[in-house]
ZAPA-629624 format. One record per residue (C-alpha): residue in three letters; x, y, z. Coordinates in steps of 0.05 Angstrom, whole numbers, plus 5000, padded with zeros to 4 digits. Example, Ala and Ser with C-alpha at 12.3 -4.5 7.8 and 13.67 -1.06 7.14 Angstrom:
ZAPA-629624
ALA524649105156SER527349795143
END
This chain:
ZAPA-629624
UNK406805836886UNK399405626903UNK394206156902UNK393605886983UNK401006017001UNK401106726956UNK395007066990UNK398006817054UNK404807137041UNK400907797016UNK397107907081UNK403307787125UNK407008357072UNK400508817088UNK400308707161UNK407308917165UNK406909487126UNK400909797161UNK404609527227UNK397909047243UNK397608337259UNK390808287228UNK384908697202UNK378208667181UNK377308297110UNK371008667098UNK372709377124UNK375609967074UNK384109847077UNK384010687065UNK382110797141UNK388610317161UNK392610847121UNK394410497057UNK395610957006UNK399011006933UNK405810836958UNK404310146996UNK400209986940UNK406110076903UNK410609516934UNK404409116936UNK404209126866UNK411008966865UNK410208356914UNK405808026872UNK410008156804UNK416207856835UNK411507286848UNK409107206771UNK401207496791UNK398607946747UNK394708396797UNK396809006776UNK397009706820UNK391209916777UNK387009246797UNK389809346869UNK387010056873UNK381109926843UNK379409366910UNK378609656976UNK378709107024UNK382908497030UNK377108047019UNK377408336949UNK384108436937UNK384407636969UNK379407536902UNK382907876859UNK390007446865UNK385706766865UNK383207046790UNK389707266760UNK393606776728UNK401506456762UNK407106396730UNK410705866753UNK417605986766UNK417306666745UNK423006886787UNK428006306770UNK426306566694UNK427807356714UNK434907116753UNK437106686697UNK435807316639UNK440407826681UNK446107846642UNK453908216664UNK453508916662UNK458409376628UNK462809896675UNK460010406624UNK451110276624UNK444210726597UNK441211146633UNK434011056652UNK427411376599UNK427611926661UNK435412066671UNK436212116592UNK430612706592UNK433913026653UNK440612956616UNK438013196548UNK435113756578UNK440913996596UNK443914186531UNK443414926517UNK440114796458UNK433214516481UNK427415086493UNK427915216568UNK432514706574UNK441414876598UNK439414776666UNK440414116702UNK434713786744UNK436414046807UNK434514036888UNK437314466934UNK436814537013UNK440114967078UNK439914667140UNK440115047205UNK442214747269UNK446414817319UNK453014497365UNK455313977303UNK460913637309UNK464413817236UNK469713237236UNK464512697250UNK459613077192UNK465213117148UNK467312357162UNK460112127148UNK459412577085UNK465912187054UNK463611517086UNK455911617041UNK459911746982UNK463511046985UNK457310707008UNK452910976955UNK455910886876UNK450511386854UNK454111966898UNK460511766851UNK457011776780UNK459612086722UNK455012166660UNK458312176582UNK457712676523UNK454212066488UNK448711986537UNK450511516584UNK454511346657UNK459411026694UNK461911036776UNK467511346793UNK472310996849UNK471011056915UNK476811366931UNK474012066885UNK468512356921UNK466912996934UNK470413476993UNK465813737042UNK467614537047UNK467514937106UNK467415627120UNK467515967191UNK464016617200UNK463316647277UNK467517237276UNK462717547230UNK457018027246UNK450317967234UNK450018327173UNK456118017138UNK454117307163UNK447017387128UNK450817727060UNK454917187058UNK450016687069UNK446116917011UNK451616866972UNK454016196977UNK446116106964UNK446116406905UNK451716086884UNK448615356894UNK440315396890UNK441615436805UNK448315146796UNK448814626732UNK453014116761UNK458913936722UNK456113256721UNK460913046662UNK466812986707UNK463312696760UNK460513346803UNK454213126819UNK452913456893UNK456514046935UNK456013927013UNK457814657053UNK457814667131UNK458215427154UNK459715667221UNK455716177257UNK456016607321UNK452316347381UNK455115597360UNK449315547308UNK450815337243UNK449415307167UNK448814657114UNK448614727049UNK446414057001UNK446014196924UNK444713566887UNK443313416808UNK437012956814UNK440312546748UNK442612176819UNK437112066870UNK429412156858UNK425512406927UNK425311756964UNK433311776954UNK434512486977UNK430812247040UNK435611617043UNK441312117026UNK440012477091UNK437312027142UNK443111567117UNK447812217126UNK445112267196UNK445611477218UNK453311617193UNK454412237238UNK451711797295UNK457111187289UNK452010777263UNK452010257201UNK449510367129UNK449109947073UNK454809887024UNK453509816948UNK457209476901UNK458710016836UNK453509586794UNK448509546829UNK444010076793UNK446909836726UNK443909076749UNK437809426767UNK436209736699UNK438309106665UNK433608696707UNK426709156702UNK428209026626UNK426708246636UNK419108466650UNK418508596571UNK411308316578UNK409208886613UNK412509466565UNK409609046506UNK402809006534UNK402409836556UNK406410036491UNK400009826453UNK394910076508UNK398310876502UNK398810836427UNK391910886425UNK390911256489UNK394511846464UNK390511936400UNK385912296440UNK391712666476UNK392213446473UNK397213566419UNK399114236458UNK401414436522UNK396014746561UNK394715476554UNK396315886619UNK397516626613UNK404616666595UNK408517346601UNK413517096539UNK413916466505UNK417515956522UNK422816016461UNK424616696478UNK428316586548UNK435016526549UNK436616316617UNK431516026662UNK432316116722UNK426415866781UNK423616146840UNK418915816898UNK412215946927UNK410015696993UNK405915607042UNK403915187108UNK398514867121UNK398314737200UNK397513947222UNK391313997258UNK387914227189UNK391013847145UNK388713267192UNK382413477183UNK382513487110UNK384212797097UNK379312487150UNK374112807113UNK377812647046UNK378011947068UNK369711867084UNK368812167015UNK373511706994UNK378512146964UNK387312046982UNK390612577007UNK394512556949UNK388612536904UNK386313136944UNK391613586924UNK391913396856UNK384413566844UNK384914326876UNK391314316825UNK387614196770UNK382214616789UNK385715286788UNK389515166725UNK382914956694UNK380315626712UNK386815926678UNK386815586617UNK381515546556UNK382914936532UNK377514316549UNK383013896570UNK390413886577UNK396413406607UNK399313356675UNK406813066678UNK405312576746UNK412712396778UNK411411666800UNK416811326848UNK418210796814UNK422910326853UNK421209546853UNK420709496933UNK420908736925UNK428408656904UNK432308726965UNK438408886929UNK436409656914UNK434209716986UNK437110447011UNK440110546948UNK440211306929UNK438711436859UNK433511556810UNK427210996801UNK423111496773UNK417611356724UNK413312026689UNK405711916675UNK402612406631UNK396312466651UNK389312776601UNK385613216651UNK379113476632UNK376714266648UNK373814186706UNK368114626684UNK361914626734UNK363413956761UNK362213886837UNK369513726875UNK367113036884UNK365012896813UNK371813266789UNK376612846835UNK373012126816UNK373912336744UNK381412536753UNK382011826798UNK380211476750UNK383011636692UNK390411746737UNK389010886755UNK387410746691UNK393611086658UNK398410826723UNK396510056705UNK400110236647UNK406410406673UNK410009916641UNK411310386579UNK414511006612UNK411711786615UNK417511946568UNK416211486520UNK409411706515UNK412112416500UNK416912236441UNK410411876408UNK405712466415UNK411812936386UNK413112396334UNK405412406321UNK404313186320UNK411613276294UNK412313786346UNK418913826388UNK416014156443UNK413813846511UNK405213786519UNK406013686592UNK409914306617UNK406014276690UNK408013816740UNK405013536799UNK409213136848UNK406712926918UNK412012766970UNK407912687026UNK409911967036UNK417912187036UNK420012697094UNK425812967072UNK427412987155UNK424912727219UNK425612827290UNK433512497289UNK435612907229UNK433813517259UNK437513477319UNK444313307283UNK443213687223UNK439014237233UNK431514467210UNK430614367140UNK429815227139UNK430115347050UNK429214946994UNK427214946915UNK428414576862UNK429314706781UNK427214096719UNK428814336651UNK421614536594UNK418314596661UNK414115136663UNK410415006742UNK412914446786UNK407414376845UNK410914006911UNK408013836971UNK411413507031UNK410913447106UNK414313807161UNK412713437224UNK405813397211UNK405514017171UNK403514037096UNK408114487067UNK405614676988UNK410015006945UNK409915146867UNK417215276830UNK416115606771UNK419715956716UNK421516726737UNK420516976661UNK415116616647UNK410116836694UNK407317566716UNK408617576785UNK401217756801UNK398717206762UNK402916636799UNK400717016868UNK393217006846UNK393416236825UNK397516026883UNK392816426927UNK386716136900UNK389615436909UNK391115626987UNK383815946996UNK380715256954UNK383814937007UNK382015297073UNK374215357038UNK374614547032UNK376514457097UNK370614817132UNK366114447086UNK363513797116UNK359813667040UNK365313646975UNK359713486927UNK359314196912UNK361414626856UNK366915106873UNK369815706844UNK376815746857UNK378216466842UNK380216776898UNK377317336937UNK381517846906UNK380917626825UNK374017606834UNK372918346847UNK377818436803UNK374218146742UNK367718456776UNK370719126763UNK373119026699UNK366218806676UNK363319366705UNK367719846666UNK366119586597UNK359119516604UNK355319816567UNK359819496510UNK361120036459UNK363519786398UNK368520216359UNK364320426285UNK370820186246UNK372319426217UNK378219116246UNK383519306193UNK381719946179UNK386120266225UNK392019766199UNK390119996125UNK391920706157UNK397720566180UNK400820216118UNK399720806081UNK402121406131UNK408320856151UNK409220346094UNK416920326109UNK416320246190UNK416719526214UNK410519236236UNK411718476246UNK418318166285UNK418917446284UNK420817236347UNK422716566319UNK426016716260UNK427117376271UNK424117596200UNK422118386200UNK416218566163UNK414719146145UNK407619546141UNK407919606064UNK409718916048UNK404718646101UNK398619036072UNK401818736001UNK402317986026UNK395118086054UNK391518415998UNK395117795953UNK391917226002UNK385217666002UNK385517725921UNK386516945925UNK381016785966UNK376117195930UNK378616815858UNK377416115893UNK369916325909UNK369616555980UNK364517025989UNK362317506040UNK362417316112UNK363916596096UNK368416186138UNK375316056126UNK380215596166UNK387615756185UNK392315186203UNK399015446200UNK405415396247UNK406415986300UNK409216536277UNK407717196233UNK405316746174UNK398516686214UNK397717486218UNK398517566143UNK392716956141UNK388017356191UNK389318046147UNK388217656083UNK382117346099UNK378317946140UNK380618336076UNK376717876027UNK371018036067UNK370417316105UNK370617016176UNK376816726200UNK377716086243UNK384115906274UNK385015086275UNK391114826298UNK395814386257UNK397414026321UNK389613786322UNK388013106300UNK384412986229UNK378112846263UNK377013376308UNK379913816255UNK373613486205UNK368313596252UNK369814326261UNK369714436196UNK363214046175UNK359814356246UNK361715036224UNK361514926147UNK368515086128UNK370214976046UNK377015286047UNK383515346086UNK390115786094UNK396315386092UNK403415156074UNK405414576032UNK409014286093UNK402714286138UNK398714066078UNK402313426071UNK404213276152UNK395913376166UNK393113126102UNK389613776081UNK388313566012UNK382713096031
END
């Protein structure tokens, strides 16, 4: 295709999607209301067509006149999508899962930390004077329509559809005899039942559908789904397609391969995974090597059963309208917006200079008409290196987080999951850097003005992803922003969640009053900030106890040597007073024989665990100043510390020797 006849066929795509029959060239495309998502099948509109505009070089351009410049530089493939239809190949009844479904799947297994819980949404709907027969028709009509309703997932990894004819009954249950009390008991209980369930997604379970009848003619729908099925743009698909059904309308019927084609097809773009493979190899070697350090209640490892619970909150229309005008003249997306306070108040949580956000990314290729409607899961994961935000001004923090995020998105190609097994291969740690999730659905309503009035009011909802330890969503209800954060129960202190939520909600209302964002903010909130006031004023004057640090430990081991003084949590190893004063005086003794003096410096890079309290006893025994480095940091920033602070010896293992090359 000519340059000529592409950019012509691009502006007619634009004007439809911003429903226009023409704009300004030269004037900024934000104002019209593009965002992220019609960026997105932009993008994809142009890679169908063998241009190699990416969404990164797309986002990057702000009016058409550049965006016009930007296809006339990049290269054409000719015939690019005669060469992608002749490489799909017949698909197997049996097919992969996606990078996305196979870490939703693995997660699963009781075996993985925080994991034995399946990724998971969960809604009621409350309405009133539905028609169950028609409901129940158009629930067993979706399930033939849509092969992803009807998928069963194997014990090796991978999944098949099930016939049409096995789908899943809708159940009802009629309480309108009930009174108020046992309606909302029982109510409760069905929710209880459903909001956690692990769908037996092995034999093919991968939703439950309830309609419950209530006094007055009101009513009661319960929709549990395992997201190994439908990403958020599906889920809203799922139930505006539900709704079309209950009206005698048409949908869209899928042939049982269709997502197996799919997969097969996004494989034929092998440029693209090539190209970004290479780009995040290096990328991620200056990657955190641990997951950011919030204040944790237990670790991770020791919860058995995880189990989530939501925080939310509303933001009404007429502010959050407000918000993104004046987001929009400082040039900032709504989207962008959110993520920024985000980072902010887990910055002001955490230590660490910077740390990784897991970025959902909906990942569907709008251009290929034959996944049009089709519920399931497109979703692509970009991990994401965000900086401390420090004493940055709002403005200067969200440009840096923009850029880096359109940077990293060009490079798409090579998935979020990937990305993850290299930095664990890397570190050769098993355990997820980018435990904190940020997923914007403000471009998916999960109902609208027709769903409503068949269904009901979307009235509860939460959701559950396996080694996730905070999931921040954000949708809109009718104009609404609705912000809610699932998080792990055991995890978190309650009060802690409740004062970073609440400093997120008060960032937000501050922001909007502000007509300037170029200003630094300080997102504690109201509350924490007379809290830490207080605690400040308590300890000051700081008195400092006339006693070294061990000398109370030294007591101990003599009036208790026999009482246990270390559990492992890991391996659950019991030390005991005694025989940790012994282990300590042997690495003291040691360190004293291999010249360390007084008060010199000495490193410890060991594994977590009670190995690195022996180190600490050891080496404030010998007299010296101990320096925790982690065997998770990279060789150079583990050099520099030690030539900055002037480090000649280190506490370790043979096995962390050799994995980070201590010898040298």
């Amino acid at each position: 295709m000519e340059n000529i006849e592409l950019i012509n066929a691009f502006k007619e795509k634009l004007y439809a999607l911003i429903k226009t029959k023409e704009v300004d060239e030269n004037r900024d495309l934000r104002e019209l209301g593009v965002n992220s998502i019609i960026i997105m099948k932009l993008s994809a509109f142009l890679k169908r067509r063998g241009c190699k505009a990416s969404f990164g070089d797309l986002v990057k351009a702000h009016t058409l006149t550049e965006w016009c410049e930007l296809i006339k530089e990049k290269a054409v493939k000719k015939d690019s999508k005669k060469l992608n239809a002749e490489t799909i190949q017949e698909v197997s009844d049996v097919f992969e899962l996606t990078d996305v479904q196979y870490a939703y799947w693995a997660g699963r297994q009781n075996d993985q930390k925080l994991g034995g819980i399946g990724c998971h949404a969960y809604f009621e709907f409350d309405g009133k004077g539905v028609d169950i027969e028609r409901l129940r028709k158009a629930w067993t009509t979706l399930q033939k329509a849509q092969p992803m309703l009807r998928a069963k997932f194997t014990e090796d990894g991978r999944q098949t559809i099930k016939p049409a004819s096995e789908f899943v009954d809708m159940k009802v249950y009629d309480y309108i005899e009930s009174t108020v009390e046992e309606c909302d008991s029982r109510l409760l209980f069905i929710r209880e039942q459903l909001s956690h369930e692990k769908l037996d997604v092995e034999a093919g379970r991968n939703l439950n559908f309830i309609y419950v009848s209530l006094p007055g003619g009101k009513s009661r729908i319960f929709l549990s789904v395992d997201l190994l099925i439908a990403d958020v743009a599906s889920i809203h698909y799922l139930i505006t397609q539900l709704t079309d059904l209950y009206h005698g309308k048409e949908i869209r019927f899928f042939d049982d391969k269709t997502f197996a084609r799919y997969i097969q097809k996004q494989k034929n773009f092998s440029d693209d995974f090539t190209r970004d493979k290479a780009y995040w190899q290096e990328a991620i070697k200056k990657y955190p090597t641990e997951a950011i350090d919030l204040p944790l209640k237990v670790r991770p490892e020791q919860i058995d059963k995880v189990r989530f619970i939501r925080k939310s909150r509303k933001i009404k229309k007429k502010i959050w309208s407000e918000i993104c005008a004046k987001a929009a003249r400082q040039e900032i997306s709504p989207a962008m917006f959110l993520l920024t306070v985000y980072c902010m108040v887990l910055s002001r949580w955490s230590s660490r200079e910077n740390y990784i956000m897991n970025i959902p990314l909906f990942n569907r290729d709008e251009e290929d008409e034959d996944v049009n409607g089709l519920i399931a899961d497109f979703t692509n994961l970009l991990l994401l290196n965000v900086s401390n935000s420090g004493n940055k001004t709002f403005t200067e923090y969200s440009k840096e987080i923009y850029t880096a995020f359109i940077e990293r998105a060009s490079h798409a190609g090579y998935s979020g999951v990937q990305v993850q097994r290299d930095i664990s291969k890397n570190t050769g740690n098993p355990e997820s850097v980018a435990p904190v999730v940020f997923a914007c659905n403000i471009d998916f309503p999960f109902e609208t003005q027709d769903t409503m009035e068949s269904l009901g009011k979307l009235s509860y909802m939460i959701s559950q992803t396996p080694q996730v330890w905070l999931d921040f969503q954000s949708f809109l209800d009718m104009g609404d922003l609705i912000l809610c954060w699932d998080y792990v129960e055991q995890l978190f202190d309650e009060e802690v969640i409740e004062d970073m939520y609440g400093s997120m909600i008060e960032t937000i209302e501050q922001l909007a009053e502000l007509e300037d964002w170029n200003v630094t903010i300080d997102v504690l909130s109201g509350k924490q900030r007379k809290v830490r006031l207080e605690e400040i004023e308590h300890i000051l004057p700081l008195d400092y106890p006339d006693e070294l640090m061990y000398e109370r430990f030294l007591e101990r081991a003599k009036q208790y040597p026999d009482k246990a003084a270390i559990i492992d949590s890991v391996s659950q190893k019991i030390i005991t007073y005694g025989e940790l004063r012994h282990m300590a005086m042997s690495i003291a003794n040691g360190l004293i024989e291999n010249g360390v003096l007084s008060n010199d410096y000495v490193s410890i890079t060991l594994k977590r665990g009670y190995k690195q309290i022996i180190a600490i006893l050891g080496v404030l025994l010998a007299g010296a100043v101990y320096v925790p480095v982690s065997d998770k940091q990279p060789s150079e920033r583990r050099s520099k510390i030690y030539e900055q602070i002037g480090i000649k010896h280190c506490i370790s293992e043979e096995e962390t020797i050799e994995k980070c090359g201590l010898h040298s």
